[in-house]
VOGU-3710 file (C-alpha; in Angstrom, 3 decimals, decimal comma):
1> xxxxxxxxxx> -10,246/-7,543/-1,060  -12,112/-6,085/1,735  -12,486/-3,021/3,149  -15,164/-1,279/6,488  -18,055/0,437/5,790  -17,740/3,376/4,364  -19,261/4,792/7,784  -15,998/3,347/9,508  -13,578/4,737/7,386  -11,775/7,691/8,756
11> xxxxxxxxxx> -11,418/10,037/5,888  -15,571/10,123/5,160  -16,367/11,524/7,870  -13,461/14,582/8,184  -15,172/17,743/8,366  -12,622/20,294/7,481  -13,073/18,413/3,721  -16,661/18,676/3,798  -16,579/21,678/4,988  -14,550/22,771/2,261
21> xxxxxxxxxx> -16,311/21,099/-0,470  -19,425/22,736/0,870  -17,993/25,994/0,882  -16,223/25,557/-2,950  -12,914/26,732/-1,259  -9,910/26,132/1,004  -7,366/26,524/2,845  -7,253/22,802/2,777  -4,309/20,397/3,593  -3,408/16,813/3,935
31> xxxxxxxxxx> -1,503/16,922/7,132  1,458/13,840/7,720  2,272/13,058/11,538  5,539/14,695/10,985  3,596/18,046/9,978  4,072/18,937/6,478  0,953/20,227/4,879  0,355/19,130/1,186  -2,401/21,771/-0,303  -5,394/20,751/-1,659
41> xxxxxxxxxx> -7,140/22,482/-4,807  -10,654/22,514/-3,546  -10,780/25,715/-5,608  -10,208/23,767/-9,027  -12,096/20,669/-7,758  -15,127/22,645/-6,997  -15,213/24,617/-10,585  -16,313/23,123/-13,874  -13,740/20,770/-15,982  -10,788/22,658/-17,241
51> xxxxxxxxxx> -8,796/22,617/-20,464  -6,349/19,738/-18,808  -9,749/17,855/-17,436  -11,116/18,075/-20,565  -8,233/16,636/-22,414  -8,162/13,951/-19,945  -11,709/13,324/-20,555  -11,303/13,142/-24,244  -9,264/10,155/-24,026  -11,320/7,869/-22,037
61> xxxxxxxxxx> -13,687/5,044/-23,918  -16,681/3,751/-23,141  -18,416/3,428/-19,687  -16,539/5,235/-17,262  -16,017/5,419/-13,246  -14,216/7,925/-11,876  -12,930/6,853/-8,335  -12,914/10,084/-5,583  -14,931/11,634/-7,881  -14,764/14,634/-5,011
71> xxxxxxxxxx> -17,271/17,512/-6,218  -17,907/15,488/-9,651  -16,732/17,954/-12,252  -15,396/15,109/-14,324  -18,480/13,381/-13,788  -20,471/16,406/-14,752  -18,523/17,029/-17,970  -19,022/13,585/-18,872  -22,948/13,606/-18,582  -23,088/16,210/-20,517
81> xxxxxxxxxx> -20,931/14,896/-23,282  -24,114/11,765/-23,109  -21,505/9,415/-21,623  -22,457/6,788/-18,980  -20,464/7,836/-16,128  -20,910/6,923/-11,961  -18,620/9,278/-8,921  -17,745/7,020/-6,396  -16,679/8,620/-3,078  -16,874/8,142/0,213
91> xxxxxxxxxx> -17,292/11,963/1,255  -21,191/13,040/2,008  -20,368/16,592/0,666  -19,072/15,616/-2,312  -21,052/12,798/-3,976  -23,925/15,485/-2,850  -22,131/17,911/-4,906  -21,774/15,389/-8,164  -25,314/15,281/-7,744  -26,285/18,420/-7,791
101> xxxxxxxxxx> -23,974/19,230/-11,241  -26,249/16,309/-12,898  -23,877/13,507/-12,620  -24,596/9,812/-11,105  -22,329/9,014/-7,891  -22,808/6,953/-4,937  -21,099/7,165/-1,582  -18,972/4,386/-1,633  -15,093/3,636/-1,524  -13,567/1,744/-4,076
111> xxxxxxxxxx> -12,775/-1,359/-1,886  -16,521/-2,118/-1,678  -18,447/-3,844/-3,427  -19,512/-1,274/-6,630  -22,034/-1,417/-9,718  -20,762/-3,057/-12,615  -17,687/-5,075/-11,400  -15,508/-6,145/-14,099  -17,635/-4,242/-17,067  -16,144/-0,948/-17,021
121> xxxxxxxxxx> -14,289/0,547/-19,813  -12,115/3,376/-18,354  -11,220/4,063/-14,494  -9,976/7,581/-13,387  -7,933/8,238/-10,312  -7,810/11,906/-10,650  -6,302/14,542/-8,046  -3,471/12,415/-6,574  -6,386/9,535/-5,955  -3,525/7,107/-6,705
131> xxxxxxxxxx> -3,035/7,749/-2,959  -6,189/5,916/-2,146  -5,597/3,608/1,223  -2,181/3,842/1,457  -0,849/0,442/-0,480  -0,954/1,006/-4,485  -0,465/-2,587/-5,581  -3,802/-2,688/-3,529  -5,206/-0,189/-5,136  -4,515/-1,164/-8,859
141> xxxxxxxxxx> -4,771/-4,947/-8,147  -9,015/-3,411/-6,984  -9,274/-1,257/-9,940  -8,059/-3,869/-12,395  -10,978/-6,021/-11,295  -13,524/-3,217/-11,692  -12,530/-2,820/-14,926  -13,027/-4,938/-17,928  -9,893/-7,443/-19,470  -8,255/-4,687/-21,650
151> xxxxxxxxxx> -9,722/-1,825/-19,959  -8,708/1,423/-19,890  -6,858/3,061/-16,564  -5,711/6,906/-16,398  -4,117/7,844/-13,257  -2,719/11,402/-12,419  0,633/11,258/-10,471  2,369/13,946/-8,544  3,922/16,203/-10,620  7,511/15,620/-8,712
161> xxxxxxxxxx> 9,544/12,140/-8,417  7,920/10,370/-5,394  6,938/7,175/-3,762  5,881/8,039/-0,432  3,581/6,111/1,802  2,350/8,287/5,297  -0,383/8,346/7,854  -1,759/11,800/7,477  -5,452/14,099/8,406  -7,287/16,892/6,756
171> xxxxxxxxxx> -7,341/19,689/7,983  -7,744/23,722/7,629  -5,484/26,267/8,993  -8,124/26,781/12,427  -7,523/22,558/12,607  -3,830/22,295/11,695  -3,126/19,960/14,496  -5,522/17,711/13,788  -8,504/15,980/15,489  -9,501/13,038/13,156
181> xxxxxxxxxx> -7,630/9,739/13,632  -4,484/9,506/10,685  -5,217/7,348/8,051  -2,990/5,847/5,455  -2,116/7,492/2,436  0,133/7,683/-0,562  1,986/10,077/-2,837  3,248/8,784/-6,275  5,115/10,451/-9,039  4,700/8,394/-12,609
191> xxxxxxxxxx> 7,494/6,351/-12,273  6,858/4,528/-8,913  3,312/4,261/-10,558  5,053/2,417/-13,264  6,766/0,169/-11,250  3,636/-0,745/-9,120  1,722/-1,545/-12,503  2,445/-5,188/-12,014  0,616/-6,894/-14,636  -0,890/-3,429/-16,743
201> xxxxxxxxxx> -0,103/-2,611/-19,691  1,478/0,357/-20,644  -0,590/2,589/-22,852  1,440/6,114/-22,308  2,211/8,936/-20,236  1,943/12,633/-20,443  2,496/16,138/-18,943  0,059/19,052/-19,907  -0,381/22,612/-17,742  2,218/21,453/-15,097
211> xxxxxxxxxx> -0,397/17,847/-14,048  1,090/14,374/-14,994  -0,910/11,454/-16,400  -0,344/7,723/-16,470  -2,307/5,170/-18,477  -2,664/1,826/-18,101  -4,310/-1,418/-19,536  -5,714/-4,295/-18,063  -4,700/-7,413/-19,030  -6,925/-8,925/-21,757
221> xxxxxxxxxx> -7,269/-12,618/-21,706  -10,316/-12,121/-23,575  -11,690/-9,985/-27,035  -13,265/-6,502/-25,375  -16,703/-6,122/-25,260  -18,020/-4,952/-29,042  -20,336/-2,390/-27,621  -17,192/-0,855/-25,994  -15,609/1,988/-28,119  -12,411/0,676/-30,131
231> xxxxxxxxxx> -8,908/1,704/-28,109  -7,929/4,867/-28,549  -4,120/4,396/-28,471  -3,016/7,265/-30,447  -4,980/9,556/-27,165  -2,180/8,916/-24,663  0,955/9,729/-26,259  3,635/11,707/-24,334  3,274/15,270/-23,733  2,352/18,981/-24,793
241> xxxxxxxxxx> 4,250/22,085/-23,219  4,202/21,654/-19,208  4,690/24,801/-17,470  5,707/24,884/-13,875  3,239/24,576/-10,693  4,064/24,504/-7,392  0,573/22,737/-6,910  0,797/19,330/-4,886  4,190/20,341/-3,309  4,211/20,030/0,551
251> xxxx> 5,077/23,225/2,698  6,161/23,270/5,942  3,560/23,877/8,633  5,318/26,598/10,695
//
């Protein structure tokens, strides 16, 4: 699977985003054409892991790429655990940003050609990343090559019951019209995940401070690598005390 350059495609280049990221704060949105605004959490993004990251983090094994890495405080919390990690990204500001925190990330969106193809041990797709170009089969069909037979996927899903494919922009409340061309994106809540995960294995699903997980396995038509850690199935069991958020629900641009 193919995708442009990474100069070509129209999300790395919007500026509110990188504006944002460059400023650690919002108001950010994903805009659709019909003119919702989902808010973004460029807040959260642009501080250090939290306790939900962190528990997140604790569950991954091995080698790990973290897809959208955005301002790379997954990445950085993984350095400095001593764990090989690499942001991918295809936002200047942000794989600047992962950078900067001591992590490893490269500009670079997940449909091109990456480091390490078919060797890693864990993928994230953190912050609604799931929504990544618009098509998930697409989407997991790439990551399940990237990753190693048996390999480990975690996903974060919208914290509502959605499957929602749109053309939207990002933009700031000075921009909420929106200049840059649409591009496509999707929304998923854990069960149209789950029904996308054609050929995955199911390894769990939980809820923890009002975020939603998925993970996944790869297909293993092979014994996993013995320098990768063993699974750690008992890691992604269902969940600890959610409490509401009305984070990643779409207001009404008025």
């Amino acid at each position: 699977m193919t995708a442009p350059p990474t100069a070509a495609l129209p999300w790395a280049t919007a500026d509110p985003y990188d504006a944002a990221l460059r400023a650690g704060r919002g108001p950010l949105f994903l805009r659709r054409t019909d003119g919702w605004l989902l808010p973004l959490e460029v807040e959260r993004w642009c501080s250090g892991a939290d306790a939900v990251d962190r528990d997140v983090l604790d569950r991954c094994e091995g080698t790990v790429l973290d897809v959208g890495c955005g301002p790379g405080r997954l990445v950085a919390e993984l350095a400095a655990r001593g764990r090989a990690v690499l942001g991918i990204d295809v936002s200047e500001a942000a794989v600047d940003h992962t950078v900067r925190l001591g992590g490893r990330a490269l500009r670079r969106s997940v449909f091109e050609p990456l480091p390490d193809e078919g060797r890693w041990d864990t993928a994230l797709l953190m912050d609604g990343n799931v929504g990544i170009g618009g098509d998930p089969c697409a989407l997991l069909d790439r990551v399940a090559g990237l990753l190693r037979p048996g390999g480990l996927l975690i996903a974060e899903t919208a914290p509502v019951d959605v499957d929602e494919r749109a053309q939207v922009q990002v933009v700031g409340l000075t921009d909420a019209g929106g200049t840059d061309a649409p591009f496509p994106w999707a929304r998923l809540g854990t069960r149209a995940l789950l029904l996308y995960a054609q050929g995955w294995e199911r390894a769990g699903q939980w809820t923890v401070g009002g975020r939603c997980f998925a993970a996944l396995r790869s297909r293993s038509s092979r014994s996993a690598s013995s320098s990768a850690e063993p699974p750690k199935r008992t890691a992604v069991i269902s969940s600890q005390r959610a409490r509401n958020t009305s984070a990643g629900n779409p207001v009404p641009n008025r």
